[in-house]
N, C-alpha and C positions, 0 to 999 in steps of 0.2 A: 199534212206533211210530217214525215217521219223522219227519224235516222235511218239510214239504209234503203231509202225510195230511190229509185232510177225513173229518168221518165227520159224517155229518148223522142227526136221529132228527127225526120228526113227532109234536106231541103236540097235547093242547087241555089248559083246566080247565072243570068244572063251576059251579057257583055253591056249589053243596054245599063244591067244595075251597074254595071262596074263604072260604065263613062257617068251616070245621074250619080254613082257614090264620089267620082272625080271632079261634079260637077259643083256637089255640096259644098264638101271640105277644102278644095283648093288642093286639092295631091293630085299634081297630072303628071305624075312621075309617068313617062314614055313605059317605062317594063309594064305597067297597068293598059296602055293605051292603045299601043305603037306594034305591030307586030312582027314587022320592018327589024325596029331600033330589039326586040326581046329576042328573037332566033339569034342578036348575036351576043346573049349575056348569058349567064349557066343554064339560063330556065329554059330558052328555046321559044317558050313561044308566051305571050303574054299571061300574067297570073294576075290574081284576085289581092285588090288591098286586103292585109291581117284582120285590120279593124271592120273591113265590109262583112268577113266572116263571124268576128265575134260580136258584131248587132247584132247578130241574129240570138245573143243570149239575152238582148234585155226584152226583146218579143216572146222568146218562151217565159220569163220572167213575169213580165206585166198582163201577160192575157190568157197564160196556160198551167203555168207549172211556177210558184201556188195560184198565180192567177193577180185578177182587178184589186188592186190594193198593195201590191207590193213595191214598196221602196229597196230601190238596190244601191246600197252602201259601199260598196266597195269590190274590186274586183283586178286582179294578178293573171297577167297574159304569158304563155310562153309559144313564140312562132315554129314550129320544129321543122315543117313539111308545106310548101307550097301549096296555093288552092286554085283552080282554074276553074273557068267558066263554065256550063252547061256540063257538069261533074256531078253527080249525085254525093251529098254528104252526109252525113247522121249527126248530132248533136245531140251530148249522152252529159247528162244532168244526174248525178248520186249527192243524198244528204249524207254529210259527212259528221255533223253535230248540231244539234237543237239548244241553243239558248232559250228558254224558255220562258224566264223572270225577265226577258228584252225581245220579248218575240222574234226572234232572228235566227238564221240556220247559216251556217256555212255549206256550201256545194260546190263539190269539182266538177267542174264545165271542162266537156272534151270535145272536140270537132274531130270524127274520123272521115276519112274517105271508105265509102259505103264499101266500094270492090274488092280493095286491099285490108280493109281494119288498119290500115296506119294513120298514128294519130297527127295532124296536122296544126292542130291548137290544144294545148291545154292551161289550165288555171285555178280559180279557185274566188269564188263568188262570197260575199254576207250582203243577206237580203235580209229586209221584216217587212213579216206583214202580220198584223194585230188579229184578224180576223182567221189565219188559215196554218200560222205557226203559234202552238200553245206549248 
């Protein structure tokens, strides 16, 4: 892992994930659920919790992108654009600086919608990992 690597992964959620992510955490907020209760709130029809979209950064994190071994420290969400279910999304990962003497990298984590290019999540990650940031 460098400054200036990108590593992008393309994922979706199901509605299934959405109700087992509502099922975990205790958020049964109806806009997540209810399809009923969402056509009559700005979004129309039900959307994806924030947090079910930006899991998916600590699985690039821990098994891909540096990979087995990485402790994730800290990480800054910004919700911009709703996420919906069986949606295709890209999730785009740039090193933005290498700590080197604390093996650590800061990275901007962005969740696009694949069709549009608009961004839906962005943020900004410090991971270490001993082994894969020098």
């Amino acid at each position: 892992m460098k400054k200036d690597d990108v590593f992008t992964y393309e994922f979706q959620f199901s509605q299934k994930d959405v109700e087992e992510f509502a099922r975990v955490t205790g958020d049964n907020n109806p806009v997540h659920l209810d399809a009923e209760y969402a056509a009559k709130t700005m979004f129309k029809r039900p959307i994806m919790h924030g947090m079910l979209g930006a899991s998916l950064f600590s699985k690039v994190f821990g098994t891909l992108f540096p990979g087995e071994g990485t402790i994730y420290l800290k990480q800054s969400l910004n919700f911009l654009k709703p996420m919906y279910v069986d949606t295709p999304y890209i999730a785009e990962f740039t090193v933005k600086e290498i700590i080197s003497d604390k093996n650590r990298a800061i990275v901007e984590t962005l969740i696009k919608d694949k069709a549009s290019g608009n961004v839906c999540t962005s943020g900004e990650a410090t991971i270490m990992n001993v082994n894969k940031i020098k």
